[in-house]
Backbone as numpy.savetxt, mean C-alpha at the origin, in Angstrom:
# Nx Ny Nz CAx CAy CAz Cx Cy Cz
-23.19 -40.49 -30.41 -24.35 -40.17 -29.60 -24.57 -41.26 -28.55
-24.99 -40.63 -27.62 -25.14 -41.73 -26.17 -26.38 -42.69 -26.69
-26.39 -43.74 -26.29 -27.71 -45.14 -26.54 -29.09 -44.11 -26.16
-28.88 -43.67 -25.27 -30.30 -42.71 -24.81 -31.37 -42.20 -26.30
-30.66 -41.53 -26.99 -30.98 -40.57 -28.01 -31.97 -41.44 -28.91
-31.32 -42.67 -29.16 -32.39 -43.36 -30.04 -33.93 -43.40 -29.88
-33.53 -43.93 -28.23 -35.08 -44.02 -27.38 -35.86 -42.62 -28.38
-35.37 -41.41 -27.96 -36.60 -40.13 -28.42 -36.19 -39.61 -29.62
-35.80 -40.41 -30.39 -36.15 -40.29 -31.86 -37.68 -39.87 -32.42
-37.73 -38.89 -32.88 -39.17 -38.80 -33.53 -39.64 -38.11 -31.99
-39.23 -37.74 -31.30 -40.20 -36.63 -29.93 -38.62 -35.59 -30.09
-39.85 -34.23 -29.99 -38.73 -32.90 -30.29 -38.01 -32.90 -29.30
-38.28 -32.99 -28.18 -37.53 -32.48 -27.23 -36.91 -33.52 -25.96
-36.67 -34.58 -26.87 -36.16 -35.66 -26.12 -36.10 -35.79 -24.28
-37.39 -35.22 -24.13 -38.05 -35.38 -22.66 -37.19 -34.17 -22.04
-36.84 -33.27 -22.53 -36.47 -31.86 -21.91 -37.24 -30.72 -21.52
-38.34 -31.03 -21.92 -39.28 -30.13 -22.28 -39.07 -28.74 -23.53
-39.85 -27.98 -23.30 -39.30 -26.69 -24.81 -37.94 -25.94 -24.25
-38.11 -25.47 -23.21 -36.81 -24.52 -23.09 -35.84 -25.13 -22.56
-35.40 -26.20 -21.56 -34.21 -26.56 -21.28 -33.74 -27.38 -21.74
-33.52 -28.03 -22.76 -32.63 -28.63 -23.88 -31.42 -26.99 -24.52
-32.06 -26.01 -24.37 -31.07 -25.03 -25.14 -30.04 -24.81 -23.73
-28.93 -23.85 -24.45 -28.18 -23.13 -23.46 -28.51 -22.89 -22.05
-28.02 -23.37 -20.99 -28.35 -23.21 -19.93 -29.94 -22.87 -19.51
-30.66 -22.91 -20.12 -32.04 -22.79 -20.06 -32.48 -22.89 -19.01
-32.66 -23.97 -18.00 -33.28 -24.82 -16.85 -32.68 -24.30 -15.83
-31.31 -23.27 -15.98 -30.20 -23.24 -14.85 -30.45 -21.44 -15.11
-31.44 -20.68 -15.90 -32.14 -19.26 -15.69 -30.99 -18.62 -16.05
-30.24 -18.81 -17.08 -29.03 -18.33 -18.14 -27.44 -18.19 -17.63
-26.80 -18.14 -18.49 -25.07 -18.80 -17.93 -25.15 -17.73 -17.53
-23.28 -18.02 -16.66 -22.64 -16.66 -16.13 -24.20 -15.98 -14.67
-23.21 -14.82 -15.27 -23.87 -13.56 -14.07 -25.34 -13.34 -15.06
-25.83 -13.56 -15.72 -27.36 -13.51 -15.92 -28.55 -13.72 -15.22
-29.20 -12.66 -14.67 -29.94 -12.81 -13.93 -29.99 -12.28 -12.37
-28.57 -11.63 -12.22 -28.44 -11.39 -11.10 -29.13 -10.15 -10.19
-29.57 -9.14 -11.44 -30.53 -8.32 -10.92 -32.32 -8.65 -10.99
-32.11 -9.77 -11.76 -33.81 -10.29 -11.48 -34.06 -11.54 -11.06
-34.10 -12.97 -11.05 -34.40 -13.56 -10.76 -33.19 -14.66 -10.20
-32.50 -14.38 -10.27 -30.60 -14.40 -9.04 -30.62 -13.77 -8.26
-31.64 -12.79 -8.15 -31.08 -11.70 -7.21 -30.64 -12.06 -5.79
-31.69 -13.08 -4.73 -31.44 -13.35 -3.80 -30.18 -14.03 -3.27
-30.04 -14.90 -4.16 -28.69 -15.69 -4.49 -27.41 -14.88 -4.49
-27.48 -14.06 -5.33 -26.56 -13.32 -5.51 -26.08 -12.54 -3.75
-27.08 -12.04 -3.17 -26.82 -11.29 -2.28 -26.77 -12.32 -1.07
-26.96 -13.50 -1.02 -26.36 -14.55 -0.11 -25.03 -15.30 -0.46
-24.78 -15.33 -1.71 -23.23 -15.75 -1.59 -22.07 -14.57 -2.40
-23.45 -13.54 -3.01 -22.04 -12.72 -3.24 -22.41 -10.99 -2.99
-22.43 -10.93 -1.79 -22.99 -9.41 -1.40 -22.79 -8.31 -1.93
-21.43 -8.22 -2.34 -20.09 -7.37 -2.55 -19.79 -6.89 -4.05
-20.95 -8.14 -4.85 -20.71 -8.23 -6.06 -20.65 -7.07 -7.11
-21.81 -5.53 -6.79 -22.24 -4.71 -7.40 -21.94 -3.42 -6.63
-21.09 -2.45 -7.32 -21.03 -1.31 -6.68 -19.55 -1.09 -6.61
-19.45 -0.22 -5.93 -17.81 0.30 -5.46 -17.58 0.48 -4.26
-16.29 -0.04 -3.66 -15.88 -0.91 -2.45 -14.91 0.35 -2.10
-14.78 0.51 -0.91 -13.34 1.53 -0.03 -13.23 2.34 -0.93
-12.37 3.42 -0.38 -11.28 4.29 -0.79 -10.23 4.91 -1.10
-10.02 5.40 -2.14 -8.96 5.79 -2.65 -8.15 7.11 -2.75
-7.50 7.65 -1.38 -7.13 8.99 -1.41 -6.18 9.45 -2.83
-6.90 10.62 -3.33 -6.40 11.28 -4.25 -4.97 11.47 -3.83
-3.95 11.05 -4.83 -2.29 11.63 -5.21 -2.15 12.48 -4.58
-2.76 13.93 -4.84 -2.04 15.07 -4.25 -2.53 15.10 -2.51
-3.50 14.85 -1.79 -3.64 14.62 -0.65 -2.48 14.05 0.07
-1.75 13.12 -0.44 -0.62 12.25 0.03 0.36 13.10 0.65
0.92 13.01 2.29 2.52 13.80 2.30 3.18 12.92 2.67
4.08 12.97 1.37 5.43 12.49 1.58 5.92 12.68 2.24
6.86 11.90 3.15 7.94 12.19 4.25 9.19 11.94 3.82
10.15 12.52 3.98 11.04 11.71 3.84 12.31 11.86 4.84
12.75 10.59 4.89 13.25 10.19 6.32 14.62 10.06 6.13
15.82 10.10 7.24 17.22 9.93 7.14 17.53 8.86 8.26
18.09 8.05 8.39 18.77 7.15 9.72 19.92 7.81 10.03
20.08 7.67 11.47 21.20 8.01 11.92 22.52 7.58 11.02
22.53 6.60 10.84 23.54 5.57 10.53 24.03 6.03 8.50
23.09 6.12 8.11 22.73 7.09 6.48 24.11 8.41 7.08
23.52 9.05 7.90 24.37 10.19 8.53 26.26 10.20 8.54
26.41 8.89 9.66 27.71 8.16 9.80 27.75 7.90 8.49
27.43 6.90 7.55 27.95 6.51 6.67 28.40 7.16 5.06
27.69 8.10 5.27 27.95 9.44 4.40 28.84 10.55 4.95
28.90 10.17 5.91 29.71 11.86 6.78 30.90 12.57 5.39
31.69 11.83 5.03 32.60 12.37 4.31 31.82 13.15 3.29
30.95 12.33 2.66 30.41 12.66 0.94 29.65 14.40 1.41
28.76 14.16 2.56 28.17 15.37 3.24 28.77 16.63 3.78
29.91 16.34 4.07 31.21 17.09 4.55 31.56 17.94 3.38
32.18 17.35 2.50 32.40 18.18 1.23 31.70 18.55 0.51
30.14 18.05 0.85 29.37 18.87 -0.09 28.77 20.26 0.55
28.95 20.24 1.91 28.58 21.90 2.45 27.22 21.33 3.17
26.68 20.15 3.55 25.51 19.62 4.25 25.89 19.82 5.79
27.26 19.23 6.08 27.78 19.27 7.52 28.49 20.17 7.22
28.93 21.29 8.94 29.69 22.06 8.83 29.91 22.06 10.29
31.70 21.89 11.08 32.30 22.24 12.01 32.15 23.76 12.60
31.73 23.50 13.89 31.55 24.37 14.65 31.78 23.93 16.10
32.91 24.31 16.69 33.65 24.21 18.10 33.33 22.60 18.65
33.96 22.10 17.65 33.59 20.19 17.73 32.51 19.82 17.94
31.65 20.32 17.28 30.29 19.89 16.86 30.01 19.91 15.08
29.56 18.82 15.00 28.85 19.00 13.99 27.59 19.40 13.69
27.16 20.21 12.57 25.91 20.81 12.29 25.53 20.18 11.06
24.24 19.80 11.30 23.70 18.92 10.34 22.52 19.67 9.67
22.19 20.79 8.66 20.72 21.38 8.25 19.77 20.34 7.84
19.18 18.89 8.19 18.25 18.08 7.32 17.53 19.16 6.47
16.81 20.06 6.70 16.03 21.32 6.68 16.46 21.33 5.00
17.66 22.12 4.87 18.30 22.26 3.85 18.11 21.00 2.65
19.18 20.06 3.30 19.06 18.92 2.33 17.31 18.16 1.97
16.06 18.61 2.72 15.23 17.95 2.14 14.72 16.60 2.28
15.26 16.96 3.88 15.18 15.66 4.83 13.58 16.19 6.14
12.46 15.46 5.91 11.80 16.14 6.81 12.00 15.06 8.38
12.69 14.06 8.27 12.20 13.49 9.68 13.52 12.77 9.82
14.31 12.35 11.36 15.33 11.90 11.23 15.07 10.32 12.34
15.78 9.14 12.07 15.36 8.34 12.26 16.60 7.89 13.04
16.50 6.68 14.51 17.05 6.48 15.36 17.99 5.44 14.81
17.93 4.49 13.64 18.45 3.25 12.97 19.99 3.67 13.41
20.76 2.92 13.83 22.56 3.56 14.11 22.98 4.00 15.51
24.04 4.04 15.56 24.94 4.80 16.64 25.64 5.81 15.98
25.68 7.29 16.90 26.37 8.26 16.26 27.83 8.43 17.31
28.65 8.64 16.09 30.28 8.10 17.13 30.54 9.93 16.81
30.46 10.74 16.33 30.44 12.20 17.01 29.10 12.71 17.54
29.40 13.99 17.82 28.85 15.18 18.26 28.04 15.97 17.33
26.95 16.18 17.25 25.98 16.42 15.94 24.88 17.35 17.04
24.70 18.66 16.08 23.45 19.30 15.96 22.71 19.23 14.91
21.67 18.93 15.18 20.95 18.34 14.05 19.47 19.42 13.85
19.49 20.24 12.42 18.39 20.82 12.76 17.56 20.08 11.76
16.37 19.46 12.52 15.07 18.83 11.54 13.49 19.49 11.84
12.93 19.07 11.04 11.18 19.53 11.66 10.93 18.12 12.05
10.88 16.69 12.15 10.45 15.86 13.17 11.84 14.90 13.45
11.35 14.35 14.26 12.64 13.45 14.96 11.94 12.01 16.10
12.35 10.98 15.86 12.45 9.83 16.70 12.66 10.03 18.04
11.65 9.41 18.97 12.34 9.06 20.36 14.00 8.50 20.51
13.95 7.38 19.87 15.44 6.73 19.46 16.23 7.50 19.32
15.73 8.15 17.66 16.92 9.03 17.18 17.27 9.82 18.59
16.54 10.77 18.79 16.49 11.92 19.75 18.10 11.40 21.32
17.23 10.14 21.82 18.06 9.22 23.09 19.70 9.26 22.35
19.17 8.64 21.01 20.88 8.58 20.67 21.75 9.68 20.89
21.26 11.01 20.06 22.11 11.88 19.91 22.38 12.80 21.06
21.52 12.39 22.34 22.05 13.25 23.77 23.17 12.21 24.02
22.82 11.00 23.78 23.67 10.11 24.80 25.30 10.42 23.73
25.72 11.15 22.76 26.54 10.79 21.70 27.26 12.29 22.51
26.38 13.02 23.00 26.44 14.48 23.46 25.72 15.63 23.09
25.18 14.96 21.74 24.74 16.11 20.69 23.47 16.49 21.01
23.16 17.45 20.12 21.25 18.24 20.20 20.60 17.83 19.34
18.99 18.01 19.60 18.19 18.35 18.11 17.59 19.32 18.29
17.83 20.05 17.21 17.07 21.65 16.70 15.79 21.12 16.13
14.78 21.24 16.64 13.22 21.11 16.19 12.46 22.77 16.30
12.09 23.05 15.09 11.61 24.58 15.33 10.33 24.48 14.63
C-alpha cells in the first residue's frame, strides 16, 4: 500500500468522497456508459457516427456481372478455341460468337495478328480501333 493510506486510516472514504473511490465512479461509468444520457454531448462531438447504420449495401442479386475477354485471351487461345467450335473460318476471316461462349464485353488489352469478326453485345473503343486496323469487324446487335 502507498504511504498515503495510513494518513486515512479510520475515515471511510479516504478523502474520495462516497461514490468515487468505486469503479470509475467520478469518470460517470467505464466504457461506452452513458452515452445516451449524460455522454451524450461528448459522444456526438468526438464520435458522431457512433450509433446507427452507415451506407449501403446493394443486394447480391441486383449485381450484373460482366464478363469480359482481351483481345490478346483471343490470340492466345486461338488454337484451344479453334477446335473447340468457338472460332470458325470463313473466306479468311475469322468468326468469333463471344455471344455463344458467354463472353458479354470484349476488351482492347493485345494486338490481333488475324482477321476476326467478332460478334459481342459490348465492346472497347481500343478493342473496336484494334480490330479495324487488323482488318476485321465488330458485330454489336
Amino acid at each position: 500500500m502507498p504511504s498515503r493510506t495510513y494518513k486515512f486510516r479510520g475515515h471511510r472514504t479516504h478523502g474520495r468522497g462516497y461514490k468515487s473511490g468505486r469503479g470509475a465512479g467520478i469518470r460517470g461509468g467505464k466504457g461506452n456508459a452513458g452515452l445516451h444520457k449524460h455522454k451524450f454531448m461528448a459522444m456526438n462531438k468526438y464520435a458522431p457516427m457512433h450509433f446507427g447504420r452507415h451506407g449501403f449495401k446493394r443486394p447480391p442479386e441486383t449485381k450484373a456481372e460482366i464478363s469480359t475477354i482481351n483481345l490478346c485471351d483471343i490470340e492466345e487461345r486461338f488454337e484451344e478455341l479453334l477446335s473447340a467450335g468457338n472460332i470458325k473460318e470463313q473466306d479468311g476471316v475469322y468468326v468469333v460468337n463471344l455471344r455463344e461462349m458467354g463472353i458479354d464485353k470484349l476488351l482492347g488489352s493485345g494486338k490481333p495478328t488475324r482477321k476476326y469478326r467478332i460478334i459481342v453485345d459490348m465492346c472497347s473503343e481500343k478493342a473496336m480501333e484494334r480490330i479495324k486496323e487488323a482488318g476485321g469487324e465488330i458485330v454489336q446487335e
